[in-house]
C-alpha positions in Angstrom: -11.5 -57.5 -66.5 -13.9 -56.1 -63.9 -14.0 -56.2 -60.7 -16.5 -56.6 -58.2 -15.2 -55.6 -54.5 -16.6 -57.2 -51.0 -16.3 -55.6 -47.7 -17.0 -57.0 -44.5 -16.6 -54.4 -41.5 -15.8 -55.7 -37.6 -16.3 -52.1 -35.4 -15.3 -52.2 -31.5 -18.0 -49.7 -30.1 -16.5 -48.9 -26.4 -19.3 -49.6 -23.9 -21.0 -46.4 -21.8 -20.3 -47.8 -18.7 -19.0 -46.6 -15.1 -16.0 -49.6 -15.0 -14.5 -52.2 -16.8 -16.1 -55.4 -18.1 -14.7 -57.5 -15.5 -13.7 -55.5 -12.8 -14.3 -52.0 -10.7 -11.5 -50.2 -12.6 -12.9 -46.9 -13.6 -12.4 -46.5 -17.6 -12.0 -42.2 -17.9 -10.2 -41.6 -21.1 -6.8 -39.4 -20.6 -5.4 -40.6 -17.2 -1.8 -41.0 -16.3 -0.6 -44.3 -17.2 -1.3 -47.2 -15.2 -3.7 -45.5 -12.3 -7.2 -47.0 -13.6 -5.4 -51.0 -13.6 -6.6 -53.2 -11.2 -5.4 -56.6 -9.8 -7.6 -58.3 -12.4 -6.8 -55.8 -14.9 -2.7 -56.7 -14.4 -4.1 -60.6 -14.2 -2.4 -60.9 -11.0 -2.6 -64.7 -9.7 -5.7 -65.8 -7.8 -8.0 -62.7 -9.1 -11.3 -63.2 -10.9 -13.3 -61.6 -13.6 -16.8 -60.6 -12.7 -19.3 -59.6 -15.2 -20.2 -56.0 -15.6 -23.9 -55.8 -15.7 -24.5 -52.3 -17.2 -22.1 -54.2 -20.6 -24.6 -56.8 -20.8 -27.2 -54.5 -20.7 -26.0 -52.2 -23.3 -25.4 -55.6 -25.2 -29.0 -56.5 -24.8 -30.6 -52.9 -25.8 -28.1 -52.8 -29.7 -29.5 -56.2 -30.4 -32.8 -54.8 -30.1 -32.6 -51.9 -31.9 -31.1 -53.9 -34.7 -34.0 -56.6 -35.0 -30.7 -59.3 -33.5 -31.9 -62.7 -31.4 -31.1 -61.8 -28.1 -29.3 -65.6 -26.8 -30.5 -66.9 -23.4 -27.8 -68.0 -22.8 -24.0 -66.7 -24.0 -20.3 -68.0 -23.5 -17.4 -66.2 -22.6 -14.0 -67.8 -24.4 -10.4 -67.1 -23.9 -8.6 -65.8 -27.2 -5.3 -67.1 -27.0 -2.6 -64.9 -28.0 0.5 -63.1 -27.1 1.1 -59.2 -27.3 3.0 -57.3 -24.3 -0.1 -55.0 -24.0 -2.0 -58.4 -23.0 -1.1 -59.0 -19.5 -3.1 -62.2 -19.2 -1.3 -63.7 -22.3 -5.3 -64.0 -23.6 -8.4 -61.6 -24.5 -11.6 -63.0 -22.7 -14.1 -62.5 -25.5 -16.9 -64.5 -27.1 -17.0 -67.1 -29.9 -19.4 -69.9 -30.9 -21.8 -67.8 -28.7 -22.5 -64.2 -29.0 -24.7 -62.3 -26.8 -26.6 -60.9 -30.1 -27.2 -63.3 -33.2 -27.8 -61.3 -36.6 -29.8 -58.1 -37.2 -29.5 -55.8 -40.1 -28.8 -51.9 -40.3 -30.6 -49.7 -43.0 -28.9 -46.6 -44.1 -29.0 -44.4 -47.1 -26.0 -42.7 -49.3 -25.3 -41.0 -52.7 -24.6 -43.7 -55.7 -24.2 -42.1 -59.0 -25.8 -38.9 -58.2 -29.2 -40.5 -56.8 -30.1 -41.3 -53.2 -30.4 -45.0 -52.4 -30.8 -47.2 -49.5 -29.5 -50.3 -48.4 -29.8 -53.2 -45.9 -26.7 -54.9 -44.8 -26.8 -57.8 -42.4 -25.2 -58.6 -39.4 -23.8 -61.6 -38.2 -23.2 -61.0 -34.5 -22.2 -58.8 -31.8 -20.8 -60.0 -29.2 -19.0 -58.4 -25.8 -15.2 -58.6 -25.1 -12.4 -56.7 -23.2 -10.2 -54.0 -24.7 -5.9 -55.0 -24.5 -3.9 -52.1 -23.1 -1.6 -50.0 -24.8 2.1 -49.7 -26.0 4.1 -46.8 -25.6 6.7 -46.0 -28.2 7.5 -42.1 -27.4 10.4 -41.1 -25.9 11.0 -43.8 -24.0 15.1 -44.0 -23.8 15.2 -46.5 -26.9 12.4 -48.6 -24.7 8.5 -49.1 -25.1 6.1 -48.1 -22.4 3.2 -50.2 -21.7 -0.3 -48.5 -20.1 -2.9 -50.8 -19.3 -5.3 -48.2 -18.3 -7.6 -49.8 -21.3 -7.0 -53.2 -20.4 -10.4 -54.8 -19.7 -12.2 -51.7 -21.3 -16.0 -53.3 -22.2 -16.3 -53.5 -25.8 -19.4 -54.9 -28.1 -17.9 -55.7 -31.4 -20.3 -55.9 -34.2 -19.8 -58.1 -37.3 -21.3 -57.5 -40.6 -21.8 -59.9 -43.3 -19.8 -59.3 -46.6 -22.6 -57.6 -48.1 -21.0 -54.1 -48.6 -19.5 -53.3 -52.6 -17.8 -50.0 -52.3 -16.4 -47.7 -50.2 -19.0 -45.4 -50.4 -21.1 -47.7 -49.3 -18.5 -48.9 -46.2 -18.3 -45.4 -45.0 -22.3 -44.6 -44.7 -22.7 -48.2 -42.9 -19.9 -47.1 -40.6 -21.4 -43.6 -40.3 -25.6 -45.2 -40.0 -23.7 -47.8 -37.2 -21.9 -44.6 -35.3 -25.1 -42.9 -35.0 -27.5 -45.7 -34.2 -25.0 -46.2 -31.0 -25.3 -43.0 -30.0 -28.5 -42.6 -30.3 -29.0 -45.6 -28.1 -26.5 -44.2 -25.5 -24.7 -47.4 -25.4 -21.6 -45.6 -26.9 -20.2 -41.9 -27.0 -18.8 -41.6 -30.5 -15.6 -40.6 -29.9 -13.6 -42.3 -32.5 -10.7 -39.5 -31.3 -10.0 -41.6 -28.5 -10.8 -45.1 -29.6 -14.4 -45.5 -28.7 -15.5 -46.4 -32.2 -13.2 -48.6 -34.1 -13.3 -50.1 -37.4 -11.7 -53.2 -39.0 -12.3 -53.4 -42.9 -12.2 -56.7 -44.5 -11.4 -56.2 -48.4 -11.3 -58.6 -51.1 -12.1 -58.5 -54.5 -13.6 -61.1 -57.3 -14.0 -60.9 -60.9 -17.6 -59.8 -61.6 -20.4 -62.2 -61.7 -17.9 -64.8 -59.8 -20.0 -66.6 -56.4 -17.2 -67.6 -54.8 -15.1 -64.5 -52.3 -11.6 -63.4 -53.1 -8.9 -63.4 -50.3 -9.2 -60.7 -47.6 -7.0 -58.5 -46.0 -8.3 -57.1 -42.9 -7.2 -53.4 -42.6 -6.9 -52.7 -38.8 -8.4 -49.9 -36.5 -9.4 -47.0 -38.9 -10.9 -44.1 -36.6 -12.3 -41.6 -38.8 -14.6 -41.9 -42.1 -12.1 -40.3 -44.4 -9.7 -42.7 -43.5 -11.8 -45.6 -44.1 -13.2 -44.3 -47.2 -9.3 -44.0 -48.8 -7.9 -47.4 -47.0 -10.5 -49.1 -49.0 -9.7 -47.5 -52.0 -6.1 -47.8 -52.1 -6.6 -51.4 -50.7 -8.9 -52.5 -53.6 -6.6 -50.7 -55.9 -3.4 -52.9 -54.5 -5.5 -56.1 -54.7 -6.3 -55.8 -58.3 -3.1 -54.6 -59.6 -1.2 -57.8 -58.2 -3.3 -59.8 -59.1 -3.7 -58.6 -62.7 0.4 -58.9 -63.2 0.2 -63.0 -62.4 0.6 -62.0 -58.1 -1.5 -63.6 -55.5 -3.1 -62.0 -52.7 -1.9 -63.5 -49.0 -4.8 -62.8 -45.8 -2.9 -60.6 -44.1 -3.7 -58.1 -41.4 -2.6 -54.5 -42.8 -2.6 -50.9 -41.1 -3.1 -47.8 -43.4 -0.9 -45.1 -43.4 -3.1 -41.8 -44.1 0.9 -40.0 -45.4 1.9 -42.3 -47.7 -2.0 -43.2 -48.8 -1.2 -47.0 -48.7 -1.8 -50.2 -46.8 1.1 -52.0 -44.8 1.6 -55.5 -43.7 1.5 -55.9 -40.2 1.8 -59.4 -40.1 -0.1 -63.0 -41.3 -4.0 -63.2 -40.8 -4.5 -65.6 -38.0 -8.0 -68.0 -38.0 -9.7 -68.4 -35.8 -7.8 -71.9 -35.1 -4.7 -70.3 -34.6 -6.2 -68.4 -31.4 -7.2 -71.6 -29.5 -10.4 -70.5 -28.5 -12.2 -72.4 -25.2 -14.5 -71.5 -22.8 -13.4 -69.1 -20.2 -13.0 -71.4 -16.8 -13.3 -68.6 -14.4 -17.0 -66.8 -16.3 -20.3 -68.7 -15.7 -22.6 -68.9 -18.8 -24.2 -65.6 -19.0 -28.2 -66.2 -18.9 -29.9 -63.6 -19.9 -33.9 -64.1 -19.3 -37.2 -62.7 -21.4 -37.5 -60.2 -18.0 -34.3 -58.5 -18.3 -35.2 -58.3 -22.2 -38.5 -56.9 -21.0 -36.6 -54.5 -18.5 -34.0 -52.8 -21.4 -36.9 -52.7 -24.3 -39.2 -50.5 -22.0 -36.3 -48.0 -21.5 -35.9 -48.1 -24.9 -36.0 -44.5 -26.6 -37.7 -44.1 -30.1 -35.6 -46.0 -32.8 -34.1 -43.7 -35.8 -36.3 -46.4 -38.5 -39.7 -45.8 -36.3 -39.2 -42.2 -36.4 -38.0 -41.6 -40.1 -41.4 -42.9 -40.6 -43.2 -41.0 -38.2 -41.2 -37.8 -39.9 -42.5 -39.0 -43.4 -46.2 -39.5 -42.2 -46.6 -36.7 -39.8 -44.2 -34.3 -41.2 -45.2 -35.1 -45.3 -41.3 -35.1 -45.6 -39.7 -37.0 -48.6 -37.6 -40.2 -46.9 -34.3 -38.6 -48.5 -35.3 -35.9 -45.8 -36.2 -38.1 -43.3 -32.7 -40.4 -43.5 -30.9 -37.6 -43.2 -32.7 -35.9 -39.9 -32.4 -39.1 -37.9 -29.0 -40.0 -38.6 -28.1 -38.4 -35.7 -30.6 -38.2 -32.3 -29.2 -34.2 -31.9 -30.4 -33.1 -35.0 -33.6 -35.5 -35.0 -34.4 -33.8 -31.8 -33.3 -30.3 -33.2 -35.5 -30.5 -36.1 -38.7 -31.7 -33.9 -37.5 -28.2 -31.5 -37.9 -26.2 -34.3 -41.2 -27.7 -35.9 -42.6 -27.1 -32.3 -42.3 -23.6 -32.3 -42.6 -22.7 -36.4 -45.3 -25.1 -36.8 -45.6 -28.3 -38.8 -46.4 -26.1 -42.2 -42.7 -25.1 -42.0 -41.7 -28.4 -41.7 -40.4 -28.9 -44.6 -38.3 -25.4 -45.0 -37.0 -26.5 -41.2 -35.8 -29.7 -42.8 -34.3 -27.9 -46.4 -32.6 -25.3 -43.8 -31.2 -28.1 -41.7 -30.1 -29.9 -44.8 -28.4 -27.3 -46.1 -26.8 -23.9 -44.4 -27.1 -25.1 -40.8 -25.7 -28.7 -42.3 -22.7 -26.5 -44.1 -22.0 -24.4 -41.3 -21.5 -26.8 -39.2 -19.5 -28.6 -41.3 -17.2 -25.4 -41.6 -17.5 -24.4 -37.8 -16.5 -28.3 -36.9 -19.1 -28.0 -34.3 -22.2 -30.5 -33.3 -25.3 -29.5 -33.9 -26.0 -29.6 -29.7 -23.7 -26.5 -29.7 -25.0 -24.3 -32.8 -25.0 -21.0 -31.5 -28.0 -20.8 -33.3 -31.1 -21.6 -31.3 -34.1 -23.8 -32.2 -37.0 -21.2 -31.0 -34.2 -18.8 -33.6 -34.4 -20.7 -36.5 -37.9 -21.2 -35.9 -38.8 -17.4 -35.8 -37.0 -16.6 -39.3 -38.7 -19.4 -41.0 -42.0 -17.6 -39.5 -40.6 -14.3 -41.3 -40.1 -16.0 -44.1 -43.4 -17.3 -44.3 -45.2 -14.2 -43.7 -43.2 -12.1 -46.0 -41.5 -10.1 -44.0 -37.9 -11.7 -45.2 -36.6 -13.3 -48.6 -35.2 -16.6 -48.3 -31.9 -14.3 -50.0 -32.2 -11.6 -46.9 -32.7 -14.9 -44.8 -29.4 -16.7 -45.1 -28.1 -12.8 -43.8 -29.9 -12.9 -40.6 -28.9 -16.6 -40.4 -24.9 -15.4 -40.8 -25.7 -12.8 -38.3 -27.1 -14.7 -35.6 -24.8 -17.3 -35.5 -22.1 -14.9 -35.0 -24.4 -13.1 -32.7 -24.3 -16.6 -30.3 -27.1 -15.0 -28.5 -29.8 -17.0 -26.5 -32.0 -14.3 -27.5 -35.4 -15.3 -28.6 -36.0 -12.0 -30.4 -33.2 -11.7 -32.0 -34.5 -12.3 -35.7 -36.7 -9.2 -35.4 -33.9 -7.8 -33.7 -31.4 -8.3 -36.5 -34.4 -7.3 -39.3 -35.1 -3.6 -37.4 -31.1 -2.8 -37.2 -29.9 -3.7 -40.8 -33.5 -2.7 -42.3 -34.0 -6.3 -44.1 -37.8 -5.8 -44.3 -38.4 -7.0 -47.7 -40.6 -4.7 -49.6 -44.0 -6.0 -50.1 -45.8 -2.5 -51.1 -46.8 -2.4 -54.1 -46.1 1.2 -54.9 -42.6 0.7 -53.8 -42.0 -2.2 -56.2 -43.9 -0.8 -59.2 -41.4 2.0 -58.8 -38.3 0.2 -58.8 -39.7 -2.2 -61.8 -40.6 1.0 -63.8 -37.0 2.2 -63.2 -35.6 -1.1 -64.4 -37.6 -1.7 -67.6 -36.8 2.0 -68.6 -33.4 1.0 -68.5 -33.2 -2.1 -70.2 -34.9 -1.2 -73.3 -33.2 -4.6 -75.3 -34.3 -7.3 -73.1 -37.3 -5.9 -73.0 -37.4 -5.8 -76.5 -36.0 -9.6 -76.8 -38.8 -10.6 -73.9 -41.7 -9.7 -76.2 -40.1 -10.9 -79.3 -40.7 -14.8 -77.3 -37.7 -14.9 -75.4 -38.7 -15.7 -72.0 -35.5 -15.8 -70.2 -35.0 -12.2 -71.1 -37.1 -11.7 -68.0 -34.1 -13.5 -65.5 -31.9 -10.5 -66.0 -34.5 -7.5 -65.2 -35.5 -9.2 -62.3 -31.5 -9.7 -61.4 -31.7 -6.1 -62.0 -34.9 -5.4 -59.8 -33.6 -7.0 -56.7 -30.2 -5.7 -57.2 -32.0 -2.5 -57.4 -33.7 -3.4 -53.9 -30.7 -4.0 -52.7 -32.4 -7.7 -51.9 -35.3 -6.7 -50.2 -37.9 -6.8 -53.0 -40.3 -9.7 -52.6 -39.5 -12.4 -55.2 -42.8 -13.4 -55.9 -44.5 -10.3 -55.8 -41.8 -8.9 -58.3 -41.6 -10.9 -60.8 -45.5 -10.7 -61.2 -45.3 -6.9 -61.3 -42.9 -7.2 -64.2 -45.0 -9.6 -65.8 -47.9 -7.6 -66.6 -46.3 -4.5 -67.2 -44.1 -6.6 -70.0 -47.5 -7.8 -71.1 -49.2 -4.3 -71.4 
């Protein structure tokens, strides 16, 4: 039988704000246990919540930048339930009402070696407090509780069940994670809990309408992680069920050592929660001015300026997807168009792409902290341009400069003039070296004018080797050309 899988994803983005949702608690990530807890973080009697505005705000400006209906008017609930990390015995949160209704999030990813795009929808976002945490090191035989994260703002944002593959989960996750940092309404740091994922899996034979049962695999903080939870979750689903088993909603955690998917106990419904307004929070009105007020300090959304890239740049979209997807490298790309001009646009974008993309893949290090500058980059693809470099001699100085971490704007020409990686562009020069190779490879030139064109590959592999590199490509294989042909 085949199998068609459906993911819905549920990702707690930690607000950027100063405090808590509901109280003056400051929300720094590392402090000693219990120093950043309130009164109304420890729900001590006769204390009340009070709405952070900044949270609402951040709210507001994601529901923009996602197309969402911005509601005039949201409710705060009370989630009923009871975990020792919950000192109110409740989460306040929000539920028939949200803050931000729908929306829908474009990304691209590789799907059987071609580049496609897709459109998922959203159902919601809506604001709610983070619980605190439990402590199970070293504590005598005892758990520890810290509710230093107790009341933490948090915007979780529901997809629909559109997503079919795990591929396909992690570059929603991945498009999501940048969008809210690009807004600034989140840092990123899924290291310490500020982007959270919850993946709802199910599967259903193919062509069948109606949804399997889900599991819900619980607070995944990194993309490899997601990307092998699904996996190995879709994988258990369909093997019980194809020996005669049935699959129970559950809530699951993944454990990345064993490379499978526990129970950590029964899905709850929303009915089992109890929801009901919150007594102690007012409706929150938000009105078309405060709207106004977050949409003017709006900055340029990644979709408005992949095609701005596409028109002004003449990039392909493939290009253009993957420069946006983060604001740094959107705004690294635009540093080094500035200075190399928009006719290397597209050689800043393959560079970007590619060895800048790899190294700091390699390096583990953002593209905000390449060692290599903009105005650097910039000035090699200007050598390249006017000849003075190969692309070959180019990834050298590249190598060189990053390991160079010099703010230097000279230092291209600096790096050429020391190693001598002026490519040869005279003419005499060349016809020299060629002259020397063809003498030496009497048989493929022999098999070259007997028809066989690719003879020509290997005495031009032998020219530049010859060059040590520096022989211009173009110019070099021309040279050989007609002196084959006289």
């Amino acid at each position: 039988m085949e199998w068609e899988v459906v993911i819905g994803i549920e990702n707690h983005v930690q607000l950027t704000t100063e405090s808590k949702i509901f109280s003056g608690s400051p929300i720094k990530f590392g402090a000693e246990a219990n120093t950043q807890a309130s009164p109304v973080d420890l729900a001590l009697p006769g204390v009340l919540p009070v709405m952070n505005k900044m949270a609402v705000d951040r709210a507001i400006r994601f529901g923009l930048a996602v197309g969402g209906k911005i509601a005039p008017q949201s409710i705060f609930a009370r989630k009923n339930y009871f975990y020792p990390d919950l000192p109110k015995g409740y989460q306040i949160s929000q539920f028939e009402d949200p803050v931000v209704i729908g929306g829908a999030l474009t990304f691209g990813y590789e799907k059987d070696g071609k580049f496609v795009t897709k459109t998922v929808n959203l159902t919601r976002a809506h604001l709610e407090e983070d619980a605190g945490k439990s402590l199970h090191e070293d504590y005598q035989g005892m758990s520890g509780i810290d509710l230093n994260r107790a009341g933490t703002p948090l915007l979780e944002i529901v997809s629909e069940p559109e997503i079919r593959s795990a591929a396909e989960a992690v570059a929603y996750c991945k498009a999501l994670h940048g969008l809210v940092m690009w807004l600034g309404v989140c840092d990123g740091n899924m290291q310490e809990g500020s982007f959270r994922c919850d993946i709802n899996v199910s599967v259903r034979p193919k062509g069948a309408t109606e949804f399997g049962t889900r599991c819900e695999i619980k607070n995944l903080n990194s993309f490899r992680f997601i990307e092998e939870a699904v996996h190995v979750e879709v994988r258990r689903q369909i093997e019980l069920i194809e020996d005669g088993g049935t699959v129970v909603q559950a809530t699951r955690l993944y454990d990345p050592d064993k490379k499978e998917t526990r129970q950590m106990r029964s899905k709850e419904d929303a009915q089992d929660y109890r929801y009901f307004p919150d007594p102690d929070l007012p409706p929150l009105a938000i009105s078309e001015d405060w709207i106004a007020r977050v949409k003017a300090d709006m900055p340029e959304l990644p979709g408005v300026m992949r095609t701005r890239f596409i028109e002004e740049y003449a990039l392909p979209e493939y290009d253009a997807l993957v420069l946006t997807a983060s604001k740094a490298m959107a705004v690294y790309f635009e540093s080094v168009v500035a200075k190399a001009g928009k006719e290397n646009a597209k050689a800043a974008a393959n560079w970007l792409m590619g060895d800048v993309s790899s190294t700091l893949n390699r390096e583990n290090t953002e593209i905000g902290s390449a060692p290599v500058k903009p105005e650097q980059l910039a000035a090699m693809l200007k050598r390249i341009a006017d000849g003075t470099i190969s692309n070959k001699i180019a990834k050298e100085i590249f190598a060189a400069m990053w390991e160079a971490n010099s703010p230097d704007e000279n230092l291209v020409d600096a790096i050429i003039d020391a190693k001598g990686l002026k490519q040869i562009s005279d003419t005499g020069a060349l016809e020299a070296i060629v002259n020397e190779v063809l003498a030496a490879n009497e048989k493929s030139v022999e098999q070259y004018r007997a028809g066989k064109e690719a003879a020509i590959n290997s005495l031009i592999g032998q020219a530049m080797k010859a060059s040590k590199g520096k022989a211009n490509p173009a110019q070099l294989t021309e040279l050989l050309k007609q002196k084959l042909a006289g």
